[in-house]
C-alpha positions as CSV (number, residue, x, y, z in Angstrom):
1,X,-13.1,-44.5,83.2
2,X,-14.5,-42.1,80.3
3,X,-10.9,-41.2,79.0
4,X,-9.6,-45.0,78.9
5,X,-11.7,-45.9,75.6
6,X,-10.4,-43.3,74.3
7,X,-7.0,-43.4,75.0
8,X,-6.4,-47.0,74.3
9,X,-8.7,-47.0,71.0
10,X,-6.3,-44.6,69.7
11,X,-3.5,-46.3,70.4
12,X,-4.4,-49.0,68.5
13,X,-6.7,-48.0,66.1
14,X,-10.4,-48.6,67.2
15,X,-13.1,-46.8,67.9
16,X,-13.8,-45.9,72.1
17,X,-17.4,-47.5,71.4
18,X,-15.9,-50.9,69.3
19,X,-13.2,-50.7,72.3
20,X,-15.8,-51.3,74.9
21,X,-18.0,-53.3,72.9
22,X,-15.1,-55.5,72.4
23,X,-14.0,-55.6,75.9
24,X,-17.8,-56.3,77.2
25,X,-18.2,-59.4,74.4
26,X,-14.9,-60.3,75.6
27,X,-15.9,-60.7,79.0
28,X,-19.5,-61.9,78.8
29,X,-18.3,-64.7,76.4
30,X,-14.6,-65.8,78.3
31,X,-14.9,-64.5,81.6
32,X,-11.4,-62.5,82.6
33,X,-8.9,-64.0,79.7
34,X,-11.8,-62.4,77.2
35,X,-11.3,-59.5,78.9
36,X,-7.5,-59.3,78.3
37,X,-7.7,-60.8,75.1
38,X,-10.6,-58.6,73.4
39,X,-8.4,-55.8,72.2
40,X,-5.7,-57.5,71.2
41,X,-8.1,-59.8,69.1
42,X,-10.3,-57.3,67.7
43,X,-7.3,-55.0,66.6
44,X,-6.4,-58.1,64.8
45,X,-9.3,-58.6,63.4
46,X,-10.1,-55.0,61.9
47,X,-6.1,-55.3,60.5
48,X,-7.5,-57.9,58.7
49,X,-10.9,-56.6,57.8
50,X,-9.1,-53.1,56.1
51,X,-6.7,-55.7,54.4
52,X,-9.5,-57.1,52.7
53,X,-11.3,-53.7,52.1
54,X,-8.1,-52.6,50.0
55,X,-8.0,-55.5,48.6
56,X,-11.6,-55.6,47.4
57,X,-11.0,-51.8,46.2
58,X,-7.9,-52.7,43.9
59,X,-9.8,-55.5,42.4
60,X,-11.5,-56.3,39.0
61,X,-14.9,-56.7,41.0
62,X,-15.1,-53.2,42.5
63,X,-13.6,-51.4,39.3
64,X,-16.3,-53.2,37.3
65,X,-15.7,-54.5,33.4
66,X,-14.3,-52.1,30.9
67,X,-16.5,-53.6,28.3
68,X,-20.1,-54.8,29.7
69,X,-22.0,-57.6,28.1
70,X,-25.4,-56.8,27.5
């Protein structure tokens, strides 16, 4: 039980404590399909979140303006 977080959040990218924090929401909010569903959903969702991070780090807003107005 204390290797499985680990094991599976490698696998697909997450964190053992996001793995069973996922898995717990999943459950407590769906019952057993939010159980079989949490990973797969929150692996989705942290693709999507580093998408945006990269996204947000290429753009004008992060790099700031070459020329300030004051």
């Amino acid at each position: 039980m204390v290797l499985t977080p680990l094991l599976v959040g490698d696998r697909i990218g997450l964190h053992p404590v996001a793995v069973i924090f996922a898995i717990l929401a999943g459950g407590e909010l769906f019952g057993f399909t939010g159980v079989l569903l949490a990973l797969p959903v929150a692996a989705v969702i942290m693709v999507l979140v580093r998408h945006v991070q990269d996204a947000y780090k290429d753009s004008q807003v992060y790099k700031g303006d070459e020329d300030p107005q004051l």
